[in-house]
N, CA, C, O and CB atoms as a CASP TS submission, in Angstrom:
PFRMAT TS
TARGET T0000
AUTHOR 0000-0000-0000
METHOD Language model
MODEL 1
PARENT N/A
ATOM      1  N   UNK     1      19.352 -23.123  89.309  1.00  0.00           N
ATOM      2  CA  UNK     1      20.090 -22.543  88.218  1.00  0.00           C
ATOM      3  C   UNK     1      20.707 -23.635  87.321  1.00  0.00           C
ATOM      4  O   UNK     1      20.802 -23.408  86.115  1.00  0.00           O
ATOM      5  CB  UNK     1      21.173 -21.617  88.760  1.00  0.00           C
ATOM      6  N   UNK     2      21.177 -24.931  87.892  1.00  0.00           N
ATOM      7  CA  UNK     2      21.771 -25.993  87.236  1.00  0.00           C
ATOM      8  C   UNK     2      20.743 -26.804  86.496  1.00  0.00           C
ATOM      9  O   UNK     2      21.080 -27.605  85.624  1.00  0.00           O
ATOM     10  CB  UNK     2      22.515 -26.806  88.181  1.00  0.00           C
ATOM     11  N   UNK     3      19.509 -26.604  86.834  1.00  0.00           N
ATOM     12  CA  UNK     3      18.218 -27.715  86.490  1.00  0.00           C
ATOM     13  C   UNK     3      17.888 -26.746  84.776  1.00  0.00           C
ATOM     14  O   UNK     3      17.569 -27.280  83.714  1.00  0.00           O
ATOM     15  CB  UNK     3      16.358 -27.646  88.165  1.00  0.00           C
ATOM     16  N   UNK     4      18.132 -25.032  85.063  1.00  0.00           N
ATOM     17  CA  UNK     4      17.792 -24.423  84.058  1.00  0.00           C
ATOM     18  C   UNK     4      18.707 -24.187  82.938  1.00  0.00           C
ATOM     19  O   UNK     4      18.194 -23.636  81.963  1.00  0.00           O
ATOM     20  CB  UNK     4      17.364 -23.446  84.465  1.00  0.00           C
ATOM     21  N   UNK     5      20.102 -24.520  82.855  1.00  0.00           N
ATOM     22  CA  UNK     5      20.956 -24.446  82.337  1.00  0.00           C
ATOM     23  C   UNK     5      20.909 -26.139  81.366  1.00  0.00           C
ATOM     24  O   UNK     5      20.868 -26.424  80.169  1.00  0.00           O
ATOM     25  CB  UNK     5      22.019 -23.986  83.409  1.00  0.00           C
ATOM     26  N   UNK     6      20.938 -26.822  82.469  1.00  0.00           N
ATOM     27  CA  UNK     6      20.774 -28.851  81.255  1.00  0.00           C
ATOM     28  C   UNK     6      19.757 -28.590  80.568  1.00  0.00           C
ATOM     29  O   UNK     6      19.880 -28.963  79.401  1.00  0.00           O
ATOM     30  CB  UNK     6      20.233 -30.798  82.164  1.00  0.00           C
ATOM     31  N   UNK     7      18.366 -27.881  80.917  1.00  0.00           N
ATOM     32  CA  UNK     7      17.388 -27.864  80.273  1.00  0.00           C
ATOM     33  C   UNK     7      17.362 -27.025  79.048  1.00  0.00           C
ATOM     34  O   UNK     7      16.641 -27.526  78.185  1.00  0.00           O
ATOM     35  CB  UNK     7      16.544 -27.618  81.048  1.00  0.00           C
ATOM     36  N   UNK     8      18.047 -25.657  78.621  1.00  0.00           N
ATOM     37  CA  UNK     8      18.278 -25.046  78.271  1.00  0.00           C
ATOM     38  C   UNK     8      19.560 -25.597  76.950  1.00  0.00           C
ATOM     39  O   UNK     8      19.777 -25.260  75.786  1.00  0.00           O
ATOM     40  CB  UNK     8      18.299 -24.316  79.317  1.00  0.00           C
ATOM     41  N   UNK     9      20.027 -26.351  77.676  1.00  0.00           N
ATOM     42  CA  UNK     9      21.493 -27.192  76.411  1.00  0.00           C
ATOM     43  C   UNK     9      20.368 -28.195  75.997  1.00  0.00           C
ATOM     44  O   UNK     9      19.982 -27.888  74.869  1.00  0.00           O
ATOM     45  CB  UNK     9      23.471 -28.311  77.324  1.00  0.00           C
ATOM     46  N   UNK    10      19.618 -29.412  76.548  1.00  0.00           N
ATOM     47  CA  UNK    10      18.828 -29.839  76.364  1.00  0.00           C
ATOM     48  C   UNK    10      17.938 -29.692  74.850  1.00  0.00           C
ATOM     49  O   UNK    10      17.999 -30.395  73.841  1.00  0.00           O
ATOM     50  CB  UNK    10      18.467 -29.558  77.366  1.00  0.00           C
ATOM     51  N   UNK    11      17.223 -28.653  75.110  1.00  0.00           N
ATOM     52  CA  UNK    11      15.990 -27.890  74.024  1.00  0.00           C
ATOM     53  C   UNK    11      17.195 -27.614  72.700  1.00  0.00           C
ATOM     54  O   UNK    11      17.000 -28.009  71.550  1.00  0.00           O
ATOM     55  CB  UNK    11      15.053 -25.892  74.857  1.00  0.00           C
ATOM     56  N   UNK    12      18.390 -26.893  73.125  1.00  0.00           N
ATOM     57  CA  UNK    12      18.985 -26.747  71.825  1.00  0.00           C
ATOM     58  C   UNK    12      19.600 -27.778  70.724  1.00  0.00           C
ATOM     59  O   UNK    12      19.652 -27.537  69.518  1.00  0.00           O
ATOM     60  CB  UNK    12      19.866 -26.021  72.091  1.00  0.00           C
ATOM     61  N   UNK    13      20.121 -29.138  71.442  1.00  0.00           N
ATOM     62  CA  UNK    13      21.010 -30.007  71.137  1.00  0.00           C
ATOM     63  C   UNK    13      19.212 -30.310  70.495  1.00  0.00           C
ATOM     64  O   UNK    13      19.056 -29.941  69.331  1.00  0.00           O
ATOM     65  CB  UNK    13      22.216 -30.988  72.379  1.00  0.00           C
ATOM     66  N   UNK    14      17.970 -30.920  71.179  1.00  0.00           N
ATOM     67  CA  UNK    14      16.968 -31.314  70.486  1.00  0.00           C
ATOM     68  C   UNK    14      16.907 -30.279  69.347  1.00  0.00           C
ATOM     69  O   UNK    14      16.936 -30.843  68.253  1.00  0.00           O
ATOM     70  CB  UNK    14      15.753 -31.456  71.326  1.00  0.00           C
ATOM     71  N   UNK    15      16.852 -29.285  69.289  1.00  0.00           N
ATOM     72  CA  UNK    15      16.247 -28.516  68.261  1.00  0.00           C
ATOM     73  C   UNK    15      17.254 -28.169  66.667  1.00  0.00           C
ATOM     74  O   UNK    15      17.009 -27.635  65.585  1.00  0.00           O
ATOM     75  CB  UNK    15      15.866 -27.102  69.113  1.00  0.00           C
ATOM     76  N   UNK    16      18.597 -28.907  67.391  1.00  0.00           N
ATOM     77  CA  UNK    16      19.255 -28.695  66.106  1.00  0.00           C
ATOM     78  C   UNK    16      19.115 -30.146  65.674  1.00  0.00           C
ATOM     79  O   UNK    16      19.200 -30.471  64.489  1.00  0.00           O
ATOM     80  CB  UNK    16      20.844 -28.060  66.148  1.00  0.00           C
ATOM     81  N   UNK    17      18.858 -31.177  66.850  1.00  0.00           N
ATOM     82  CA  UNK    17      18.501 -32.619  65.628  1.00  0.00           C
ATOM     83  C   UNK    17      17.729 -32.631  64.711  1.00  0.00           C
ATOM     84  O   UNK    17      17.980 -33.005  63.565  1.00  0.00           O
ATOM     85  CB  UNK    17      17.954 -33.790  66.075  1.00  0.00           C
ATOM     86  N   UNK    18      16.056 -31.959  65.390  1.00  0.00           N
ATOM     87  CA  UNK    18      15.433 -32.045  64.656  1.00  0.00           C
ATOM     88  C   UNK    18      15.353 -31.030  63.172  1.00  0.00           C
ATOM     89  O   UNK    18      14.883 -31.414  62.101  1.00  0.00           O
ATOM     90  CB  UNK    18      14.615 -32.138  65.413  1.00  0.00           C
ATOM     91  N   UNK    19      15.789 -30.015  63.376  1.00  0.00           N
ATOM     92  CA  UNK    19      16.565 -29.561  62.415  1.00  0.00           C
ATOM     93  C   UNK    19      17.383 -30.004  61.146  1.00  0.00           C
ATOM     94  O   UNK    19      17.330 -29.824  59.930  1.00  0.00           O
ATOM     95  CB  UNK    19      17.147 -29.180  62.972  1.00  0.00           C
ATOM     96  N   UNK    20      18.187 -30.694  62.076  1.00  0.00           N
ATOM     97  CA  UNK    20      18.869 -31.652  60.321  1.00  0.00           C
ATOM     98  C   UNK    20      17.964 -32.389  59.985  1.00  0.00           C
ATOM     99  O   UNK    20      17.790 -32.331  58.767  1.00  0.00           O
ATOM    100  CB  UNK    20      20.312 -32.857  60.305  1.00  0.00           C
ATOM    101  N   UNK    21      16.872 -33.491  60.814  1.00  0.00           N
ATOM    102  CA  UNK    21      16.190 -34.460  59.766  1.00  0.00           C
ATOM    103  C   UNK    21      15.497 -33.626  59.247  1.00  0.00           C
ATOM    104  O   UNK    21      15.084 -34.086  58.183  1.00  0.00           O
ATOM    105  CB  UNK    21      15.375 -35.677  60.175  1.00  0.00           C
ATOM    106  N   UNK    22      15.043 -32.369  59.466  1.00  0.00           N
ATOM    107  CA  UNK    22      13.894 -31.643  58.573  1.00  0.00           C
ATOM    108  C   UNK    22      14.479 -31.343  57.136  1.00  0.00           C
ATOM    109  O   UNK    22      13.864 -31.346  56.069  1.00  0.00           O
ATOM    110  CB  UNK    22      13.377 -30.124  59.290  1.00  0.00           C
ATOM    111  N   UNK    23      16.149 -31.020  57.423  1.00  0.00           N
ATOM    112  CA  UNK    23      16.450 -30.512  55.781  1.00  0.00           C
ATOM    113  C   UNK    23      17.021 -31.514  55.073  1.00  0.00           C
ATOM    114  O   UNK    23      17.134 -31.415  53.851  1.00  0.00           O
ATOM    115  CB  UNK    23      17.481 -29.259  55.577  1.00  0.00           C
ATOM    116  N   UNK    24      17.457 -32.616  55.761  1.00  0.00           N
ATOM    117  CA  UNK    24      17.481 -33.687  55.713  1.00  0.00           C
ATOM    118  C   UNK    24      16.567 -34.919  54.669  1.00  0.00           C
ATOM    119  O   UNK    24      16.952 -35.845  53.955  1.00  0.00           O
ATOM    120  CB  UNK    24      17.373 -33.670  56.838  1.00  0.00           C
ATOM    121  N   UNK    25      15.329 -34.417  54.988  1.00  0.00           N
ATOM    122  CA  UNK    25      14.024 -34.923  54.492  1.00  0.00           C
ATOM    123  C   UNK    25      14.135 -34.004  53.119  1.00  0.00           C
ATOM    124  O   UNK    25      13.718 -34.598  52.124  1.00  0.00           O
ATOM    125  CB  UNK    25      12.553 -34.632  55.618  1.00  0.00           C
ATOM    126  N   UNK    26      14.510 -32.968  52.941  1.00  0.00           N
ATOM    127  CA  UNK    26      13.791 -32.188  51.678  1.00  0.00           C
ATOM    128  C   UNK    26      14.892 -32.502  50.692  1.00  0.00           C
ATOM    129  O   UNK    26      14.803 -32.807  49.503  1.00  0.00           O
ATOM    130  CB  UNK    26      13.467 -30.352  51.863  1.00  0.00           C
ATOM    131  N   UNK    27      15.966 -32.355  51.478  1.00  0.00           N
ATOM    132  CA  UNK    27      17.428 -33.079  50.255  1.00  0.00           C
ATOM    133  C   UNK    27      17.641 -33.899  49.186  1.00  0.00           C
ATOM    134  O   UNK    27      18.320 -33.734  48.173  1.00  0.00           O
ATOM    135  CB  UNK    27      18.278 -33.806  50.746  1.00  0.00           C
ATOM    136  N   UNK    28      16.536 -35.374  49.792  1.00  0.00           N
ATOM    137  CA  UNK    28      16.735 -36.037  48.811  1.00  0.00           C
ATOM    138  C   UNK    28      16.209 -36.119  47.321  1.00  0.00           C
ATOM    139  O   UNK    28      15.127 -35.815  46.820  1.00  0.00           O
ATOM    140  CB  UNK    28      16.604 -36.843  49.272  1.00  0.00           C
ATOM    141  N   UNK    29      17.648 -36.765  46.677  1.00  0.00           N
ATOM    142  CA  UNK    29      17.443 -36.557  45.221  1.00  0.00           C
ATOM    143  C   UNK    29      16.659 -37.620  44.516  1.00  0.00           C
ATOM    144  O   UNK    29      16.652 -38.841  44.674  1.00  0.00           O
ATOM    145  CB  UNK    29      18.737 -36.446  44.553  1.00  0.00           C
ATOM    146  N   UNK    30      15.909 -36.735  43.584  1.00  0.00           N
ATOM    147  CA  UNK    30      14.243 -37.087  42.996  1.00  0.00           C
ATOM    148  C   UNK    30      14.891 -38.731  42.112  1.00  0.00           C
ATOM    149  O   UNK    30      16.020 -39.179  41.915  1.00  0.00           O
ATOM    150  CB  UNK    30      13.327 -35.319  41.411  1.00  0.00           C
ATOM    151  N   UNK    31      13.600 -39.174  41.806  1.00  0.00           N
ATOM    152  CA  UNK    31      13.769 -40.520  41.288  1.00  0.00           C
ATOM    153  C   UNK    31      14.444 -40.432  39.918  1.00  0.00           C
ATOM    154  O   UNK    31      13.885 -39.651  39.148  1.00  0.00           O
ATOM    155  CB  UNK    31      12.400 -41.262  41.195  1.00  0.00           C
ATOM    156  N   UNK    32      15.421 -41.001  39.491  1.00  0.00           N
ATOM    157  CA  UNK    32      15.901 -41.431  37.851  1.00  0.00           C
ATOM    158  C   UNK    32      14.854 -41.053  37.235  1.00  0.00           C
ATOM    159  O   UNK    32      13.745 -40.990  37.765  1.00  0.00           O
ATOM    160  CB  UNK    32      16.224 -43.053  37.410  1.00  0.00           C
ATOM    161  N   UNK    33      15.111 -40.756  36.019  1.00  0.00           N
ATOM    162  CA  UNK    33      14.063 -40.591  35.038  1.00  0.00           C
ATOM    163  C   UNK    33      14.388 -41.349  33.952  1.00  0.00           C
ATOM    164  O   UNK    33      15.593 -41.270  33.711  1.00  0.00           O
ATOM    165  CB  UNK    33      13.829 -39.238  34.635  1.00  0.00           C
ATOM    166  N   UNK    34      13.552 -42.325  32.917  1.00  0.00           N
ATOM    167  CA  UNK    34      13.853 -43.400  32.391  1.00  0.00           C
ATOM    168  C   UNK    34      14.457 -43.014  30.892  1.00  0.00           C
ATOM    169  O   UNK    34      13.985 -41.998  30.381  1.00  0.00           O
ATOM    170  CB  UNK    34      12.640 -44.298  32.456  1.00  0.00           C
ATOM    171  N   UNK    35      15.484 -43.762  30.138  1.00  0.00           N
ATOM    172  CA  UNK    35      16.409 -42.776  29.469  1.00  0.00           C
ATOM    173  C   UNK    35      15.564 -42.221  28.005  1.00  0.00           C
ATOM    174  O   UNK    35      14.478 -42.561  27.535  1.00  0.00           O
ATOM    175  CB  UNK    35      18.017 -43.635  29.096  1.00  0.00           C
ATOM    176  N   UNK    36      16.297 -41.509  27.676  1.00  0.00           N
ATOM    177  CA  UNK    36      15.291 -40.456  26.918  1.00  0.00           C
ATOM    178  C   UNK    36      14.742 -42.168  25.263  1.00  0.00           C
ATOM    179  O   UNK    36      15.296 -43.198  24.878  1.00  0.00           O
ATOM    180  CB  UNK    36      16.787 -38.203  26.042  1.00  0.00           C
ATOM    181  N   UNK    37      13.513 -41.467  24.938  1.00  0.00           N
ATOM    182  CA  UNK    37      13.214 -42.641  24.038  1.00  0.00           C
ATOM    183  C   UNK    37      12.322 -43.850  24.730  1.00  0.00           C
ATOM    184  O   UNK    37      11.433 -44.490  24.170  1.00  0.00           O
ATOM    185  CB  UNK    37      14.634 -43.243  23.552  1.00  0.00           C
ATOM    186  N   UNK    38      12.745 -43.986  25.974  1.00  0.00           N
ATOM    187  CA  UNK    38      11.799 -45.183  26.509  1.00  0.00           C
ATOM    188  C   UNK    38      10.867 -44.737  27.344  1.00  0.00           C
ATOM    189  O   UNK    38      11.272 -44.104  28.319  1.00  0.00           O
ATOM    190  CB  UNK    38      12.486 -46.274  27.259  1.00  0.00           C
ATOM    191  N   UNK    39       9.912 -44.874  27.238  1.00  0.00           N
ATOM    192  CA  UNK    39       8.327 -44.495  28.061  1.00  0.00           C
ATOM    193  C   UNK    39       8.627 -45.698  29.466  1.00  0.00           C
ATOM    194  O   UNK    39       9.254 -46.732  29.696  1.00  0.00           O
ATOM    195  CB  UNK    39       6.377 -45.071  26.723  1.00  0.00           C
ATOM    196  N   UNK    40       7.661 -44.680  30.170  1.00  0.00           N
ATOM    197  CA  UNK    40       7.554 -45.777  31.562  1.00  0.00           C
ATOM    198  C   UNK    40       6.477 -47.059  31.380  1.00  0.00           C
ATOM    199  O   UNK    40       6.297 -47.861  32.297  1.00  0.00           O
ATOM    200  CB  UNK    40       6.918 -44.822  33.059  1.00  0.00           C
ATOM    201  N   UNK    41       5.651 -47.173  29.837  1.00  0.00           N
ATOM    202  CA  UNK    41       5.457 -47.918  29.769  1.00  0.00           C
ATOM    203  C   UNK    41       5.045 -48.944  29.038  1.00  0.00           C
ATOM    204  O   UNK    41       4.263 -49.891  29.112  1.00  0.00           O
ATOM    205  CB  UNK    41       5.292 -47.719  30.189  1.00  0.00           C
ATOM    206  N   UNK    42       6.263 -48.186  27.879  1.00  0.00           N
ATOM    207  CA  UNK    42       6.282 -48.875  26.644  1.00  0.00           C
ATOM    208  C   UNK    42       7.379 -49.835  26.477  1.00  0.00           C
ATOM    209  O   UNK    42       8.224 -49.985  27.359  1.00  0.00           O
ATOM    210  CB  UNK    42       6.324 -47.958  25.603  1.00  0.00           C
ATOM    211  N   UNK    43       7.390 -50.307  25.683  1.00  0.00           N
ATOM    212  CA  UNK    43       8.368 -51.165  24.771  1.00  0.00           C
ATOM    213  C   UNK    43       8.790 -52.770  26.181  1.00  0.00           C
ATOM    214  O   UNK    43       8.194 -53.659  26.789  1.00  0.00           O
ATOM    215  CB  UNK    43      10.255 -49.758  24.194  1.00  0.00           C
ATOM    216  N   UNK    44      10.269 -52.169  25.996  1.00  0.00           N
ATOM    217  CA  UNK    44      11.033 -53.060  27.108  1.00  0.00           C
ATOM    218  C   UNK    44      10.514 -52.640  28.593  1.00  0.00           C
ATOM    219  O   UNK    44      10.692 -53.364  29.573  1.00  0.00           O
ATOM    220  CB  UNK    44      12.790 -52.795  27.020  1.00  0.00           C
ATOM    221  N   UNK    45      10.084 -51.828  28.623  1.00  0.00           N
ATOM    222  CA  UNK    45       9.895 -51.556  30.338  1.00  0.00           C
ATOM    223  C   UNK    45       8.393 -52.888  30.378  1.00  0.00           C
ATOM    224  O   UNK    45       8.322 -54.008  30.885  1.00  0.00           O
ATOM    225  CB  UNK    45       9.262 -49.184  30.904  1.00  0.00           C
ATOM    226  N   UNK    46       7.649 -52.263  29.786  1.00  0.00           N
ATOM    227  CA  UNK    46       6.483 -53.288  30.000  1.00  0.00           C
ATOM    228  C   UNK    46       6.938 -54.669  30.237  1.00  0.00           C
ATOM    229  O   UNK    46       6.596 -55.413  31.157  1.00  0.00           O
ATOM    230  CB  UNK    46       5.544 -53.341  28.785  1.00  0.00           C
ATOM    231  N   UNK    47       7.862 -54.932  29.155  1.00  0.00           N
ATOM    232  CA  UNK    47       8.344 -56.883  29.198  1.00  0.00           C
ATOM    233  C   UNK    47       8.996 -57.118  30.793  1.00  0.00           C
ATOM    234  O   UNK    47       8.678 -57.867  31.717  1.00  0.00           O
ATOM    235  CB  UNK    47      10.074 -57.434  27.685  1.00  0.00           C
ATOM    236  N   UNK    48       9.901 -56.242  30.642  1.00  0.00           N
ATOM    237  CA  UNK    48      10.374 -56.160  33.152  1.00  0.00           C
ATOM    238  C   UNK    48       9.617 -56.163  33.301  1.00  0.00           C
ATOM    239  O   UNK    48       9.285 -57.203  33.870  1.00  0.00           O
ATOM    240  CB  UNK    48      11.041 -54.964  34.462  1.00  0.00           C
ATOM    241  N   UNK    49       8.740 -55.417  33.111  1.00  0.00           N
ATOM    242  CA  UNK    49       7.922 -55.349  34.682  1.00  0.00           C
ATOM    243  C   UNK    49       6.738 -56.917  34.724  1.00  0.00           C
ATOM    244  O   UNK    49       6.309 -57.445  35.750  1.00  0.00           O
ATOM    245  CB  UNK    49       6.661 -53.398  34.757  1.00  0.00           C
ATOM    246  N   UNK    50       6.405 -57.424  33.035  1.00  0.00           N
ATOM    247  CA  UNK    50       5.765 -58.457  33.080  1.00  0.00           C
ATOM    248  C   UNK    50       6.591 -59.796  34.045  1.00  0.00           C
ATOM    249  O   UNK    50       6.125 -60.726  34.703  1.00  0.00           O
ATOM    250  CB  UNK    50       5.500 -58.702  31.587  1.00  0.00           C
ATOM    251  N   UNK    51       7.809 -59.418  33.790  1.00  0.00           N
ATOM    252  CA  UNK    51       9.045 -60.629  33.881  1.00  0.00           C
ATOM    253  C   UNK    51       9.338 -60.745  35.649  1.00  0.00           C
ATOM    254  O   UNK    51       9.572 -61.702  36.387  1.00  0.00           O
ATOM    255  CB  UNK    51      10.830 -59.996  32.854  1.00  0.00           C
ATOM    256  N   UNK    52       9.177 -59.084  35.908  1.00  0.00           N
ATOM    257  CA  UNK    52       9.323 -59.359  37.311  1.00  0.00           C
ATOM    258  C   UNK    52       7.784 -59.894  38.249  1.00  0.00           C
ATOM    259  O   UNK    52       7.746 -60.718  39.163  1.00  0.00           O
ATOM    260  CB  UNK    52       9.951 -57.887  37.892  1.00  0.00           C
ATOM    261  N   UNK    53       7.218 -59.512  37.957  1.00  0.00           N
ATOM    262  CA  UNK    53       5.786 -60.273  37.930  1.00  0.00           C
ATOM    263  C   UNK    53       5.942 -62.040  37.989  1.00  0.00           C
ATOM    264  O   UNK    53       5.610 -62.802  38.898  1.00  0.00           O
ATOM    265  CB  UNK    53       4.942 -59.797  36.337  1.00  0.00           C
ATOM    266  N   UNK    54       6.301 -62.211  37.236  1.00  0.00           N
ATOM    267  CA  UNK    54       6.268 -63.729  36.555  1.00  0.00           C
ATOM    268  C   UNK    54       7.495 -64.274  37.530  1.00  0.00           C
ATOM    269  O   UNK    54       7.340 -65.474  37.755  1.00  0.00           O
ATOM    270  CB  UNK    54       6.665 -63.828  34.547  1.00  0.00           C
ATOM    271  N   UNK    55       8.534 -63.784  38.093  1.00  0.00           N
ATOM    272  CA  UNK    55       9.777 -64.047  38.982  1.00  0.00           C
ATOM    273  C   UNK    55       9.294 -64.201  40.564  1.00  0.00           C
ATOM    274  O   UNK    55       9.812 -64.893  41.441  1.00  0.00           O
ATOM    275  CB  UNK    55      10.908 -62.717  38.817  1.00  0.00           C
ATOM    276  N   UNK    56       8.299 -63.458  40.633  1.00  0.00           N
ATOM    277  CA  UNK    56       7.734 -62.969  42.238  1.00  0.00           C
ATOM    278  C   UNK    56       6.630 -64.209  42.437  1.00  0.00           C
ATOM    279  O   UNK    56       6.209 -64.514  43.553  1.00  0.00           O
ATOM    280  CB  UNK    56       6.794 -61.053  42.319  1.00  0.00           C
ATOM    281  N   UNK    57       6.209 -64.895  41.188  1.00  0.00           N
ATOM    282  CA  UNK    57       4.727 -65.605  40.962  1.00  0.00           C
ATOM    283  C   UNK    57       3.361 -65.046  41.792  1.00  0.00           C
ATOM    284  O   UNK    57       2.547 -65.478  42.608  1.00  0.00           O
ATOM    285  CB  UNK    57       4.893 -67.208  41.433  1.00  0.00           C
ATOM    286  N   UNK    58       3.717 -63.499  40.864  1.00  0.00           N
ATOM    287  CA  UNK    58       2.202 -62.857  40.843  1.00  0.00           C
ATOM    288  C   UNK    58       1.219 -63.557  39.750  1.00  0.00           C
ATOM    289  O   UNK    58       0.003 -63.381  39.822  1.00  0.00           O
ATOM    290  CB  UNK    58       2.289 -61.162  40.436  1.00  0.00           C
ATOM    291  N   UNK    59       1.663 -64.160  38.988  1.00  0.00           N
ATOM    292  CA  UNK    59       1.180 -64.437  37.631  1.00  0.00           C
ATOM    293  C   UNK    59       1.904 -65.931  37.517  1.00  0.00           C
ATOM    294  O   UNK    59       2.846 -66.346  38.191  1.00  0.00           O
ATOM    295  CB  UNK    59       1.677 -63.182  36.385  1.00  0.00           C
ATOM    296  N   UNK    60       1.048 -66.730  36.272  1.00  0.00           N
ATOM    297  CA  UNK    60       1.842 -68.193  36.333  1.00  0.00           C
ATOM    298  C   UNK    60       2.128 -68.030  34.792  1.00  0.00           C
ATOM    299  O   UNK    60       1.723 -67.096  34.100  1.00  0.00           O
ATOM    300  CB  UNK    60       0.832 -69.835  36.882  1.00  0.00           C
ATOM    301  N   UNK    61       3.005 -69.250  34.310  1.00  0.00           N
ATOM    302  CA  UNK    61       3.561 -69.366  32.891  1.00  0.00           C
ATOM    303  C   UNK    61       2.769 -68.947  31.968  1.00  0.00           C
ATOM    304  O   UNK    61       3.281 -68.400  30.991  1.00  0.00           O
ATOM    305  CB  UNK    61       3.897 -70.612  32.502  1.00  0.00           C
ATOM    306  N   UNK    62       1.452 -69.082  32.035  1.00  0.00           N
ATOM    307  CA  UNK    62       0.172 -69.339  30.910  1.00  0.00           C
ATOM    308  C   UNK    62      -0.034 -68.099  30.896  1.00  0.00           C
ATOM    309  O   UNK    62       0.029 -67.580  29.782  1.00  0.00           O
ATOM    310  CB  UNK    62      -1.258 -70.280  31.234  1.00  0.00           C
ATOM    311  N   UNK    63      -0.285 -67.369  31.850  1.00  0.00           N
ATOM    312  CA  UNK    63      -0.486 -65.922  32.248  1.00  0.00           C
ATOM    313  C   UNK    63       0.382 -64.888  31.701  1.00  0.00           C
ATOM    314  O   UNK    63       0.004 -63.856  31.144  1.00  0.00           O
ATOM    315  CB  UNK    63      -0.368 -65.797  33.624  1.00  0.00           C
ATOM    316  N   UNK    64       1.738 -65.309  31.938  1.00  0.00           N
ATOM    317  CA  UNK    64       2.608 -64.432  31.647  1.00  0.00           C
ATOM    318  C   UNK    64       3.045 -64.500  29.995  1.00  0.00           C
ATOM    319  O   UNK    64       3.495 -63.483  29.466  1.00  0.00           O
ATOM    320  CB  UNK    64       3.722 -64.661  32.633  1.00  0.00           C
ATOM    321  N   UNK    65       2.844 -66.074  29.025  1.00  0.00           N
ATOM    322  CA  UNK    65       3.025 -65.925  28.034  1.00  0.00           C
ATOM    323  C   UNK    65       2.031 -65.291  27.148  1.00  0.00           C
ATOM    324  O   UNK    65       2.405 -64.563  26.228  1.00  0.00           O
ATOM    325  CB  UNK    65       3.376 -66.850  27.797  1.00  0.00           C
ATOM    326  N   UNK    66       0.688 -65.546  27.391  1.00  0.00           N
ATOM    327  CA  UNK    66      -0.787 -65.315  27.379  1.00  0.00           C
ATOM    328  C   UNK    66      -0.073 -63.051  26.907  1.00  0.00           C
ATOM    329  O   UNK    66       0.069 -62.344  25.909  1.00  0.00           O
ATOM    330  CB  UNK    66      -1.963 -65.998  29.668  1.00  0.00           C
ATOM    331  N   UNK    67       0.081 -62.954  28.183  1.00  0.00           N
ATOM    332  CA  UNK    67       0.350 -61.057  27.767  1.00  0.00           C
ATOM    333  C   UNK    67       1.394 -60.549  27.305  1.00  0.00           C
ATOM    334  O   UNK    67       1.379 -59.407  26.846  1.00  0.00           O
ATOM    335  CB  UNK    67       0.326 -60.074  28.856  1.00  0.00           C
ATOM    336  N   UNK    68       2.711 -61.444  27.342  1.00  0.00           N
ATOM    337  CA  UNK    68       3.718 -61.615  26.483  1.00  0.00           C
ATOM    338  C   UNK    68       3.320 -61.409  25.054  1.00  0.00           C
ATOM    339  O   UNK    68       3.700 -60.461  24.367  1.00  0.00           O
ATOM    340  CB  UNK    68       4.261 -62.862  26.686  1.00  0.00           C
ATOM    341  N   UNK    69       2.668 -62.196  24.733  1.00  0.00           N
ATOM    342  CA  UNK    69       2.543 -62.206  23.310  1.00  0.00           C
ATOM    343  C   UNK    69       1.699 -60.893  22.770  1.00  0.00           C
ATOM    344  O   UNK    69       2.034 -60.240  21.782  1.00  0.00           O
ATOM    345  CB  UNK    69       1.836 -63.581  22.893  1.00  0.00           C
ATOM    346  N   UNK    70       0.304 -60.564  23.769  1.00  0.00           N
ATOM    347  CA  UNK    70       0.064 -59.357  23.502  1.00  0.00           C
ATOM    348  C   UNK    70       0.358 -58.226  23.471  1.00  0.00           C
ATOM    349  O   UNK    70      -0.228 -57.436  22.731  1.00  0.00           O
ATOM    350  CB  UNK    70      -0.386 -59.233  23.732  1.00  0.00           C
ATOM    351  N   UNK    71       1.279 -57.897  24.220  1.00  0.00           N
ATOM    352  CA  UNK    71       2.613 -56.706  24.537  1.00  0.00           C
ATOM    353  C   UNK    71       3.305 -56.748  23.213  1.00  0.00           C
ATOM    354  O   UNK    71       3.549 -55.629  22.760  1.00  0.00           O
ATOM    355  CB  UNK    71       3.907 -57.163  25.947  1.00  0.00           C
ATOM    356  N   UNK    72       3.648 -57.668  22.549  1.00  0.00           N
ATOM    357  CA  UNK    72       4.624 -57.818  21.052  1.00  0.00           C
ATOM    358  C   UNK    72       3.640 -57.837  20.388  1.00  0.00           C
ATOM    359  O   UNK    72       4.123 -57.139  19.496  1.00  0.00           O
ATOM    360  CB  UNK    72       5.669 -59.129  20.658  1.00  0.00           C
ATOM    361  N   UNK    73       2.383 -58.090  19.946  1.00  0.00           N
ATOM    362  CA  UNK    73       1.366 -57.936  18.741  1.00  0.00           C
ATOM    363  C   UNK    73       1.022 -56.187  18.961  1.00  0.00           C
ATOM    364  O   UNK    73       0.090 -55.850  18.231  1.00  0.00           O
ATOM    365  CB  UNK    73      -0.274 -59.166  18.943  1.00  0.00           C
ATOM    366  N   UNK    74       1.576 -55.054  19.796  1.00  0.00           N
ATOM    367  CA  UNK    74       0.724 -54.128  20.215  1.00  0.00           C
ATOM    368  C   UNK    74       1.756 -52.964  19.610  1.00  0.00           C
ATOM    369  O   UNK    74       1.532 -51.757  19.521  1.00  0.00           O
ATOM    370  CB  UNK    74       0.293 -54.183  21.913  1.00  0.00           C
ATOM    371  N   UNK    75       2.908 -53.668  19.237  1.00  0.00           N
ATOM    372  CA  UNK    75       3.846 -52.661  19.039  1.00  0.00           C
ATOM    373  C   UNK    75       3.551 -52.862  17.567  1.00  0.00           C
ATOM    374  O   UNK    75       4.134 -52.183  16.722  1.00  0.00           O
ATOM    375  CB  UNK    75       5.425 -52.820  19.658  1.00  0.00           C
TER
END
């Protein structure tokens, strides 16, 4: 009777954990959205994301001025 009773608190204490991570998981709040006027991949966003590129050395100086300049001839 004691083996069926721990087992029994057991299954519930599991079933309400898994419970919270489930609603847990659906809760979270959706990504920023970029402010109204700027495209995800126009203007200034493009120059970050070239810049963070060029910070990480995915890309080298020549590279990064090289599409620099084409990013500003495009606008």
């Amino acid at each position: 009777m004691t083996l069926v009773m721990v087992l029994f608190w057991v299954l519930v204490i599991a079933g309400a954990v898994a419970l919270a991570r489930y609603i847990g998981r659906h809760r979270q709040e959706p990504s920023p959205q970029p402010p109204v006027g700027e495209q995800r991949w126009g203007g200034g966003r493009a120059e970050d994301l070239l810049a963070e590129r060029f910070a990480r050395g995915d890309i080298d100086e020549d590279e990064y001025r090289r599409r620099l300049a084409l990013l500003r001839e495009s606008r």
